[in-house]
DORO-416369 format. One line per 5 residues: their letters; for each residue y, x, z of C-alpha. Coordinates in steps of 0.02 Angstrom, whole numbers. Each point is the difference from the previous one (the first is absolute). Layout:
# residues N
A) Y/X/Z ~ ... $
END
This chain:
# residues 428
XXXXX) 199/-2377/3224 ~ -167/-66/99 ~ -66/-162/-23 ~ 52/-54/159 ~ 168/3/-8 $
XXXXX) -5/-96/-157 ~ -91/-136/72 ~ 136/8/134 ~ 117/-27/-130 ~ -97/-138/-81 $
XXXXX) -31/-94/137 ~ 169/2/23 ~ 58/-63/-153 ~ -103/-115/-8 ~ 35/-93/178 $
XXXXX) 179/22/-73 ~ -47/-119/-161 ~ -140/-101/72 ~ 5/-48/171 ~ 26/-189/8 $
XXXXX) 177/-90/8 ~ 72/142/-112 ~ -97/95/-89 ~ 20/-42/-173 ~ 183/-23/28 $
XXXXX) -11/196/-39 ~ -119/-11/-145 ~ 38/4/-185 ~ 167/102/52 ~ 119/8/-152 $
XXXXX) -54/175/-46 ~ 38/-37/-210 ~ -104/5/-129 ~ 9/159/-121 ~ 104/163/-12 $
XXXXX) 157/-86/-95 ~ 26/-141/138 ~ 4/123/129 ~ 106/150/-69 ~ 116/-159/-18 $
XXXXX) 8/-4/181 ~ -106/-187/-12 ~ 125/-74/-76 ~ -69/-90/-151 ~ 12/-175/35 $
XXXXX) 156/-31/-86 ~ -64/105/-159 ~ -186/-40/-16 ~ -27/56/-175 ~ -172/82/-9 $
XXXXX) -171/-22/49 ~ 43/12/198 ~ 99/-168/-27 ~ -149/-78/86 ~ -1/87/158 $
XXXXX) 216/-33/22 ~ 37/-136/-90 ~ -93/-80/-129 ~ 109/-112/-86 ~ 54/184/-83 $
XXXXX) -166/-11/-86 ~ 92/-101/-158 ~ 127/158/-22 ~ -148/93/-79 ~ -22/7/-195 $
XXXXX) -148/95/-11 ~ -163/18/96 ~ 14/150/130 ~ -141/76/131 ~ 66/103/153 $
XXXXX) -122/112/130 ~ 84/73/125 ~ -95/88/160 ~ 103/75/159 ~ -41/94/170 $
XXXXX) 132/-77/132 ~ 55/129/151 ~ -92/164/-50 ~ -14/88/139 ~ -33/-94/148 $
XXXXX) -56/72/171 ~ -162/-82/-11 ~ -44/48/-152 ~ -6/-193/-67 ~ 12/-33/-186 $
XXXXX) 78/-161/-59 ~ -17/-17/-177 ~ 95/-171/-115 ~ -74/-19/-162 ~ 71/-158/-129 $
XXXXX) -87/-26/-184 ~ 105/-148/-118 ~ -4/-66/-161 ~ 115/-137/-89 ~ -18/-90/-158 $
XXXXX) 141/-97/-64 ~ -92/-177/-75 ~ 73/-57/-164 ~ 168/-55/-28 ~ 56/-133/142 $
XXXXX) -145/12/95 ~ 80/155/134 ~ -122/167/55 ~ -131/0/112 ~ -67/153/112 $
XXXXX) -137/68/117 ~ 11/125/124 ~ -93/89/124 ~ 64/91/143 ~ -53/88/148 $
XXXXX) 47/81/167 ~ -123/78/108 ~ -26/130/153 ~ -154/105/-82 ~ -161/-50/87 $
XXXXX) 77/-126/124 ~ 101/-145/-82 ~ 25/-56/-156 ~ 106/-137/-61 ~ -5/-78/-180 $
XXXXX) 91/-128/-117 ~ -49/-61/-172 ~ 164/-122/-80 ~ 8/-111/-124 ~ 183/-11/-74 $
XXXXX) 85/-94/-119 ~ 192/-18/-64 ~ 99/-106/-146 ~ 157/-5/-28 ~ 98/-169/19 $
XXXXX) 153/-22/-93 ~ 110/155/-57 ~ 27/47/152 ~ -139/-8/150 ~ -181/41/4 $
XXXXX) -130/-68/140 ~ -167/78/49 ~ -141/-16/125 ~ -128/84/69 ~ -186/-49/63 $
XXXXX) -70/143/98 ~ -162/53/88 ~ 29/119/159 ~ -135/91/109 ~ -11/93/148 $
XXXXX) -164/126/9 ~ -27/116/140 ~ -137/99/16 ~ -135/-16/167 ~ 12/116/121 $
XXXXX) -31/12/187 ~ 175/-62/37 ~ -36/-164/-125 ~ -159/-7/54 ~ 55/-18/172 $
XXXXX) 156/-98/-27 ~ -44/-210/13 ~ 154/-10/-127 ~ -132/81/-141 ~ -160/-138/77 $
XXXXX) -56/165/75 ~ -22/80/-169 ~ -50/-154/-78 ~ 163/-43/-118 ~ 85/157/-65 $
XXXXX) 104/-97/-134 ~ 129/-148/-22 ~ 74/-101/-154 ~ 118/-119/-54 ~ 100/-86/-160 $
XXXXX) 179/29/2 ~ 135/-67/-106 ~ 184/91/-61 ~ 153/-67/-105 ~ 121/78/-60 $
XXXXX) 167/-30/-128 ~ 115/94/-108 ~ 185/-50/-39 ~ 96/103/-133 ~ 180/-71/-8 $
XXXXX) 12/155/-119 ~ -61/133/-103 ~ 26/126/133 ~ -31/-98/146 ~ -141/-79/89 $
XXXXX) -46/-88/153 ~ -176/-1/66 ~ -89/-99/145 ~ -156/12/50 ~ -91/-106/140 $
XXXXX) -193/85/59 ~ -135/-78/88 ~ 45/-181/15 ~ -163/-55/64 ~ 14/121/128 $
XXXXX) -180/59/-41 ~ -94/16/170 ~ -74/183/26 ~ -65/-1/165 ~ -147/72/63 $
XXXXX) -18/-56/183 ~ 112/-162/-22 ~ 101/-67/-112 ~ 145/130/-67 ~ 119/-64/-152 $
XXXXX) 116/103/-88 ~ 158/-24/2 ~ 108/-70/-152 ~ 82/129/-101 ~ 191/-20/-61 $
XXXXX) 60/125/-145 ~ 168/-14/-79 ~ 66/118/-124 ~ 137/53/-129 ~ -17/121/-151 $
XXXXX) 113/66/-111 ~ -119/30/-173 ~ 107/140/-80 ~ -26/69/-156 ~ -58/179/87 $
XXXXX) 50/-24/179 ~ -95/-154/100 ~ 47/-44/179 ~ -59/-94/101 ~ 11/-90/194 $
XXXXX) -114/-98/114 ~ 12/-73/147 ~ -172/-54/78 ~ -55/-100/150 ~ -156/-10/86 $
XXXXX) -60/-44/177 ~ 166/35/61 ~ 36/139/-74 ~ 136/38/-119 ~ 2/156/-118 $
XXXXX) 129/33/-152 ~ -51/95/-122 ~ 93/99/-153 ~ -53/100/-128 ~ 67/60/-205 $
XXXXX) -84/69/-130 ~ 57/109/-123 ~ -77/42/-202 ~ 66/134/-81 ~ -82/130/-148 $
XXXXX) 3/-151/-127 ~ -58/-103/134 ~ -161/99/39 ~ 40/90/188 ~ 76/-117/131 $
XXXXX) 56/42/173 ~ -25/-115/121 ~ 72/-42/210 ~ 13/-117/128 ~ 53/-40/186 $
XXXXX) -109/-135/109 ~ 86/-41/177 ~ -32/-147/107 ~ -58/-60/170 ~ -106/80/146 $
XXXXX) 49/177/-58 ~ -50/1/-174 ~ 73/135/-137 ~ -81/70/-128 ~ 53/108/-151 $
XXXXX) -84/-1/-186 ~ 42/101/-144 ~ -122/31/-169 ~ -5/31/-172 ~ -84/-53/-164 $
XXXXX) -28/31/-163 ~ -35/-102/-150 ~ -76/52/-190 ~ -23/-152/-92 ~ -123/-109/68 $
XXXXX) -53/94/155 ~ 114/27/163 ~ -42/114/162 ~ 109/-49/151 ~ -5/116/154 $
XXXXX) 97/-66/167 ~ 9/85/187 ~ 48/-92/133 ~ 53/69/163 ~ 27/-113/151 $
XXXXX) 168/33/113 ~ -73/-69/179 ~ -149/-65/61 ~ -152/85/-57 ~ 101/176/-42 $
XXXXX) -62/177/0 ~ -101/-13/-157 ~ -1/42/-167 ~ 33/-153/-59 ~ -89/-136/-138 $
XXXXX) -37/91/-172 ~ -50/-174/-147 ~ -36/45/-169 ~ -21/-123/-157 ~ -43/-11/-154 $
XXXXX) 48/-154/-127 ~ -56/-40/-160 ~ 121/-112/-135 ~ -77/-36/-171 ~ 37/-143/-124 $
XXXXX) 175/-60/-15 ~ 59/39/173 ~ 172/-16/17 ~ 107/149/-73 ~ 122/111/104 $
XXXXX) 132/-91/-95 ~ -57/-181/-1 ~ 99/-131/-103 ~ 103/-125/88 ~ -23/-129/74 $
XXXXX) 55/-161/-49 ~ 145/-6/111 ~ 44/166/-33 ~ 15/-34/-184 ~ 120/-151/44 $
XXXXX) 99/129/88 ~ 17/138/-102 ~ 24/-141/-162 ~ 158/-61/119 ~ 63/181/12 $
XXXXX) -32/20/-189 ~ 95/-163/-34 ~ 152/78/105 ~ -8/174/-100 ~ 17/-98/-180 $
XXXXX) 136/-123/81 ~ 110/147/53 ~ -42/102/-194 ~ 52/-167/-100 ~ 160/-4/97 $
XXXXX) 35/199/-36 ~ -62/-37/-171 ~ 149/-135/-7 ~ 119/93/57 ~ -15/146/-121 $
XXXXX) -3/-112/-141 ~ 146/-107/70 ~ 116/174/6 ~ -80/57/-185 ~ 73/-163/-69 $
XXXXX) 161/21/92 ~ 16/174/-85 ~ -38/-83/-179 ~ 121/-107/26 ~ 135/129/20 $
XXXXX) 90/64/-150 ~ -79/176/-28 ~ 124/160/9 ~ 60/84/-120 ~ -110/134/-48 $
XXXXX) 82/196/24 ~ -17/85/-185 ~ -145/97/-5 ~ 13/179/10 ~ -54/100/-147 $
XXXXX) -157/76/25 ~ -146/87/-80 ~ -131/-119/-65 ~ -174/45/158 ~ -153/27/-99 $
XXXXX) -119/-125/-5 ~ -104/-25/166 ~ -192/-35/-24 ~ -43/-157/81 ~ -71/1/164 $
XXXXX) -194/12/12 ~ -63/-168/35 ~ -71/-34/162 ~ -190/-20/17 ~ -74/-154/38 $
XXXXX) -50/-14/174 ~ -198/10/11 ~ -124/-140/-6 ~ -118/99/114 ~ -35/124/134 $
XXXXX) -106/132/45 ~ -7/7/183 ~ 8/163/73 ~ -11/56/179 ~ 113/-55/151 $
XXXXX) 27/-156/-130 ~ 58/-176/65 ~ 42/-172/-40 ~ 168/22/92 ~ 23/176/-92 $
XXXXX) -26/-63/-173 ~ 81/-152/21 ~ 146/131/50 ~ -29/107/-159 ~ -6/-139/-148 $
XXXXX) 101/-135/74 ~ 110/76/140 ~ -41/-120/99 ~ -146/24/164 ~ -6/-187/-8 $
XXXXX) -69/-27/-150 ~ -178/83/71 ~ -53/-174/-6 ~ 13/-29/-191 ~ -97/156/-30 $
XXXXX) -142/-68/129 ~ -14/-160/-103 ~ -14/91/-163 ~ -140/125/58 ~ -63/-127/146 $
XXXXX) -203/60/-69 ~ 29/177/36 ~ 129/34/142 ~ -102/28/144 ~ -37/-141/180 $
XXXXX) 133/116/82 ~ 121/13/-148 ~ -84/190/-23 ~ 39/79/-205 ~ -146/109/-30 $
XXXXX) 53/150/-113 ~ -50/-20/-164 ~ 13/-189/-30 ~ 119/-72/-138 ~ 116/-125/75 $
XXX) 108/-151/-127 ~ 176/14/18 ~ 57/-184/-19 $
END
């Protein structure tokens, strides 16, 4: 493709974003941040429980138990006529602070047209939970607009005649997270509430941001919905994830719709050993810009310390819960429990029968007594395709006791509740 017909094309796009009055009412698009978001279909604002939290919703930041660092780098509509590239890359860390004090984040992202226009933001999250309940989080951020000088900028009083080839500004986000209960959540997010001004030739603020969302968390299946407003436009998106494999391959999918002819659809994949995870997600859009091979994001994330474990503990609602059920269980055992022993004493009470005479019979040899049975073991040797769940299954018959055996070997089960072959487990 010759050089002039990308300029074309970049001269286009960037009238489209930066001509005064409206121009940056299309910059800083909601595009997502790394591969996971977006094979979710963009729906994360309810769920919010890595190191993307930042980008959707921050106040998700204080679901993390363990520091986490997600790169993720993507090539949006392969294949276009004019041989464009559009590349979106997004680096993040969190740290969760100690006890109380919530997680904080950084993250970098970036969306550019190759050569021609670049546009950057650095945030600055933080989240804590308040009560049992809701968490809160905000976001200072520091957005740029680059493009590069050319004959078109140089021309172009919007650019000083080549003199200015780059904007900035501060913006600010919010966001909250409700969870009425363990497998339920309810996210809000509210973006760019200073309406940061981005204009080149005049002043051009971007519009205020509105996400709301709803998750259910699942054990192994997530799902999730968002509906998302911005400069009068309305999208919805949807989008589950599934882990399977011992939770190390998940399938993922979603559905965006909204406004001025918007559709897109999203499916990916990932898998997870231990502390590392690679996500893959392809997004195809349904109208507008069709005809292409669609946007290919890959990421990679990184979990160490005590991160939070495929099967986390409760929560402290949860607990309450399941104690109530608990409660209920015993109730209805004492009253069976009564009942038996009220019809045993009934029965002693009754004058016993008389006894039919015994028939005469050879004296049985002596049996041997039964073998006794062994103890039950004090420890384990963990062998491969083990589990918490699994053993918990095999020495207690009961999956729900995983938890005791977590407490008891809480130095060597793994960040992701992995057994490495070989290790000797306490049976409490």
């Amino acid at each position: 493709m010759n050089r002039h017909r990308r300029r074309t094309a970049a001269a286009w796009l960037l009238g489209a974003l930066l001509s005064p009055g409206g121009a940056a009412f299309a910059a800083f698009e909601d595009i997502g941040a790394a591969a996971r978001g977006v094979g979710m279909g963009n729906a994360f604002t309810g769920l919010a429980d890595d190191a993307q939290a930042g980008y959707y919703n921050p106040a998700g930041l204080a679901q993390m138990r363990g520091p986490e660092l997600v790169t993720s780098y993507g090539r949006l509509h392969l294949g276009l006529d004019d041989g464009s590239a559009l590349a979106a890359s997004y680096l993040g860390y969190a740290q969760p602070l100690p006890p109380g004090w919530g997680t904080a984040s950084v993250s970098w992202s970036q969306f550019s047209l190759l050569g021609y226009y670049q546009e950057q933001a650095i945030r600055m999250s933080y989240g804590r939970p308040l009560g049992a309940r809701w968490k809160l989080g905000a976001t200072v951020k520091w957005l740029s607009i680059k493009v590069t000088q050319d004959d078109f900028t140089a021309s172009d009083p919007v650019f000083d005649y080549g003199a200015k080839d780059s904007v900035s500004a501060f913006g600010f986000d919010a966001g909250a997270l409700y969870q009425p209960f363990r497998r339920l959540r309810f996210g809000l997010a509210l973006q760019d509430l200073n309406r940061p001004d981005l204009g080149f030739g005049g002043e051009s603020r971007l519009p205020v941001g509105l996400r709301a969302g709803a998750a259910y968390p699942g054990d192994r299946l997530m799902l999730a919905l968002d509906v998302c407003h911005r400069d009068g436009e309305l999208k919805v998106y949807t989008g589950a994830e599934r882990w399977d494999l011992g939770r190390r391959f998940a399938l993922r999918g979603g559905l965006g719709v909204g406004t001025r002819q918007f559709s897109n659809l999203s499916v990916g994949m990932g898998f997870k050993e231990r502390h590392l995870r690679i996500d893959y997600a392809f997004l195809y859009p349904l109208s507008g810009l069709t005809g292409t091979a669609g946007t290919h994001r890959v990421a990679l994330s990184l979990r160490w310390g005590r991160a939070a474990q495929p099967e986390t503990l409760p929560e402290d609602e949860s607990r309450k819960d399941r104690l109530a059920e608990l409660a209920d269980e015993l109730s209805r055992i004492k009253e069976k429990l009564e009942a038996v022993e009220s019809s045993a004493t009934a029965r002693a009470a009754a004058p016993p029968p008389e006894p039919p005479p015994a028939p005469k019979v050879k004296a049985a040899p002596k049996r041997p007594p039964p073998p006794e049975k062994p103890a039950r073991p004090t420890q384990h040797a963990v062998q491969s395709g083990d589990s918490l769940r699994s053993l918990a299954v095999q020495y207690y018959g009961d999956p729900a006791r995983w938890v005791d055996l977590y407490r008891a070997n809480r130095g060597q089960v793994g960040a992701d509740g992995d057994l490495k072959p070989g290790q000797t487990l306490m049976l409490p």
